[in-house]
C-alpha positions in Angstrom: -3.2 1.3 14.9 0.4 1.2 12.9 0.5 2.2 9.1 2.5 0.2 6.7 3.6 2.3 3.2 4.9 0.1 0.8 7.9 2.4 -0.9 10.5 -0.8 -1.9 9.8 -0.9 -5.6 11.4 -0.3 -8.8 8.9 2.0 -10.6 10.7 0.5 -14.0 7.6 2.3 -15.7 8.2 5.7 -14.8 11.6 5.6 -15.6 13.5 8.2 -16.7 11.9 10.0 -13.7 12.7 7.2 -11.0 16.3 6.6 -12.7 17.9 8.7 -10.2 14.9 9.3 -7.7 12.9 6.8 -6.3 9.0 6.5 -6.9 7.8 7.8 -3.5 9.8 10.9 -3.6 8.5 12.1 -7.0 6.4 15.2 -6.6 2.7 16.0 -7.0 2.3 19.8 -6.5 5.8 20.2 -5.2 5.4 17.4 -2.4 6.8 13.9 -2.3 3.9 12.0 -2.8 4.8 9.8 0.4 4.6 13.3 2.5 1.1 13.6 1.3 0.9 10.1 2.7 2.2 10.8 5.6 0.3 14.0 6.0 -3.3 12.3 5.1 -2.0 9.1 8.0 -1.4 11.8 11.1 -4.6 13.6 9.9 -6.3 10.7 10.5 -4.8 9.6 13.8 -2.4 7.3 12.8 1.0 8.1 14.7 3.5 5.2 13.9 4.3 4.2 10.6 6.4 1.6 8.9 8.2 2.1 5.3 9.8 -0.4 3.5 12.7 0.8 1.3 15.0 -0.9 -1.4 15.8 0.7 -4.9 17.9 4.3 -4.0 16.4 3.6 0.1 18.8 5.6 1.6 16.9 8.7 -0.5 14.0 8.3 1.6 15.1 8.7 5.6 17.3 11.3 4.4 14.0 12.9 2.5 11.7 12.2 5.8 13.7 11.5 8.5 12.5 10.1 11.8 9.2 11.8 11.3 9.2 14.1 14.0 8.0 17.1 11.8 4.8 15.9 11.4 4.6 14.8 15.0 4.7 10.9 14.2 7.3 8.3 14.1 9.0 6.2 11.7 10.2 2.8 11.4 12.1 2.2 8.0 12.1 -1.8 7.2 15.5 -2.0 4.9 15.3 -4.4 2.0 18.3 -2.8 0.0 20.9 -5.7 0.1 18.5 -8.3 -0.9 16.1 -6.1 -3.4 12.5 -5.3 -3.3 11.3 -8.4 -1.7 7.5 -7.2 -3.3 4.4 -6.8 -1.1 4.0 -10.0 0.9 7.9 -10.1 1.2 8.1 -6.6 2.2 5.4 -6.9 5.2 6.5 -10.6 6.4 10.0 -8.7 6.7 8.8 -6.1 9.0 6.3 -8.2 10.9 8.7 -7.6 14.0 7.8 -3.7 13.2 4.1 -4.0 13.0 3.2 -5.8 16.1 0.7 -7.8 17.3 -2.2 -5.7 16.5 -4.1 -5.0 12.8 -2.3 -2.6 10.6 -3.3 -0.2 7.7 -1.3 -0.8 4.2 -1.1 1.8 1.8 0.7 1.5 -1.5 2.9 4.3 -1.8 2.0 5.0 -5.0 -1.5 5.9 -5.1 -3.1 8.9 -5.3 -6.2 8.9 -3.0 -8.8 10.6 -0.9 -9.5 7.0 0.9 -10.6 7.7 4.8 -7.9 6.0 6.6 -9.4 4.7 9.7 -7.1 4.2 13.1 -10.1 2.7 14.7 -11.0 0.0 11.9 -11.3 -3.5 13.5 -11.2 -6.9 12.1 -13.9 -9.2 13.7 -14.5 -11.8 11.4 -11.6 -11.2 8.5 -7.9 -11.3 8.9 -7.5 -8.6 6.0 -10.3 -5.9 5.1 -9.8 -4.7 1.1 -10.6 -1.7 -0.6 -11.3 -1.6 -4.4 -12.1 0.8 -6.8 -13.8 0.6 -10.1 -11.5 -0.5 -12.6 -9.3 2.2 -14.5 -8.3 1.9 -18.3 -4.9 0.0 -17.0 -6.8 -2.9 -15.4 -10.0 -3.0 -17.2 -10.3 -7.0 -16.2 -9.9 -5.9 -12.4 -8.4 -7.9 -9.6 -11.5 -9.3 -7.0 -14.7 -9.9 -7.0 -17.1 -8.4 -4.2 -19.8 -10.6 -2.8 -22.2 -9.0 0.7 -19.5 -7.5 1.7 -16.4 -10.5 1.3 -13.8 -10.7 -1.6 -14.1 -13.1 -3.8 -10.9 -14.6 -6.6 -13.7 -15.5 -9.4 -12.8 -14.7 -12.8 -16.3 -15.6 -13.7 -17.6 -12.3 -11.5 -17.8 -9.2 -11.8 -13.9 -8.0 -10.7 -12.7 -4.6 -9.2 -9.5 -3.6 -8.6 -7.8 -4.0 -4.9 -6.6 -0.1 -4.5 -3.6 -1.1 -2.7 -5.1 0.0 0.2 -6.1 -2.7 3.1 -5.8 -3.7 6.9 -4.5 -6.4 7.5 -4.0 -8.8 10.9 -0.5 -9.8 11.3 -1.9 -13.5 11.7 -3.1 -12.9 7.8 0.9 -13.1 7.0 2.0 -15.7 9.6 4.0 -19.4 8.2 5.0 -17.7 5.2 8.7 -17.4 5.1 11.3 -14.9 4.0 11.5 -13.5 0.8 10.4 -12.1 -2.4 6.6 -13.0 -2.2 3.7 -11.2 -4.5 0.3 -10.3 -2.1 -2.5 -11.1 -4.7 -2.2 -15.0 -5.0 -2.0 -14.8 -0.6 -5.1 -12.7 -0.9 -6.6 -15.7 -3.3 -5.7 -17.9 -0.6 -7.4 -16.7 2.3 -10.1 -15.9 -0.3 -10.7 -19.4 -0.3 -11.2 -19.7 3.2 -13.2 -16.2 3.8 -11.0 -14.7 5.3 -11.2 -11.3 3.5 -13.7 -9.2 3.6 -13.7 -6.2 1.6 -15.3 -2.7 0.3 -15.9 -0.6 -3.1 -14.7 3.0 -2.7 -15.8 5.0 -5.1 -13.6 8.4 -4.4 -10.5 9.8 -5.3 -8.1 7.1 -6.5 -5.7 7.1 -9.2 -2.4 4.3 -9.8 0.7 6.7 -10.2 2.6 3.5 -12.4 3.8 5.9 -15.3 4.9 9.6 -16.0 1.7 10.0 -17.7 -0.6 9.5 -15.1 1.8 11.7 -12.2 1.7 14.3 -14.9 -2.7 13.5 -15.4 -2.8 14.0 -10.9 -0.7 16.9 -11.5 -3.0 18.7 -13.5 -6.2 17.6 -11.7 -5.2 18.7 -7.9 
């Protein structure tokens, strides 16, 4: 199974750090925090991996390289000349990357101690989601969770998606090129049960400001 790290976006809230760095190369305990990605995927098996880049891009092959270091490869899906095209634009870009098989997505800002599973199938879902408990930033969460499918009911008890997922390439297929948020597509295929989904209850934490990089800092 391929990985997919999502590492295209701004970070606007943790500027002035990402003003001249981009988000997944700012450090937690002296390491990018997309090397701790990295690190965590070819612990787990995972030996191809896919990384969107846009805002200061060029930072982050030069950071990683082709990933031979760690024993794994990397593919680097280039969204600098048209901007972050978000989540759902980002992975419908490098569809021809990912291949025909289910893939693991991983924000690449999150901090977690998630088991990433190479072996993780899709039998009756085109996407599998992981939430979390709701954290002080998101208090009203994202989904709900229903015997084991994800549910888009504001009248239900919501979690947060983690940013974490696998997802079958077919889940993204007749959607077209460009800038395209995941969660209303996740709504979507909601609607059709499509999605099933999973409450982790681990170590997770959303790195979306200096505050909370500094808060991991001081935790690990």
């Amino acid at each position: 199974m391929k990985a997919m790290i999502l590492a295209a976006g701004r970070g606007e809230r943790m500027r002035p750090l990402t003003d001249t760095v981009p988000k997944p190369l700012l450090k937690v305990q002296g390491i990018p925090l997309i090397e701790h990605h990295i690190e965590r995927l070819v612990s787990a098996g995972f030996y191809e991996i896919i990384i969107n880049i846009a805002y200061l891009g060029h930072m982050i092959p030069e950071v990683l390289g082709n990933g031979s270091r760690w024993g794994v490869t990397l593919h680097y899906s280039d969204e600098q000349s048209e901007g972050a095209l978000e989540s759902a634009g980002g992975i419908v870009k490098a569809l021809p990357l990912l291949g025909d098989e289910p893939f693991l997505l991983v924000n690449g800002d999150v901090w977690t101690d998630y088991p990433f599973d190479p072996h993780f199938t899709l039998p009756d879902s085109l996407a599998h989601i992981i939430l979390v408990p709701n954290p002080e930033h998101n208090r009203a969460g994202d989904f709900a969770l229903e015997e084991g499918r994800a549910i888009c009911d504001e009248d239900e008890t919501r979690y947060t998606y983690s940013g974490i997922g696998y997802y079958a390439p077919k889940f993204f297929w007749g959607l077209t090129y460009g800038k395209k948020p995941l969660g209303p597509i996740l709504c979507r295929k909601m609607e059709g049960d499509l999605v099933s989904a999973e409450l982790f209850r681990g170590v997770w934490n959303d790195i979306g400001t200096p505050e909370r990089l500094s808060s991991v800092n001081a935790s690990v």
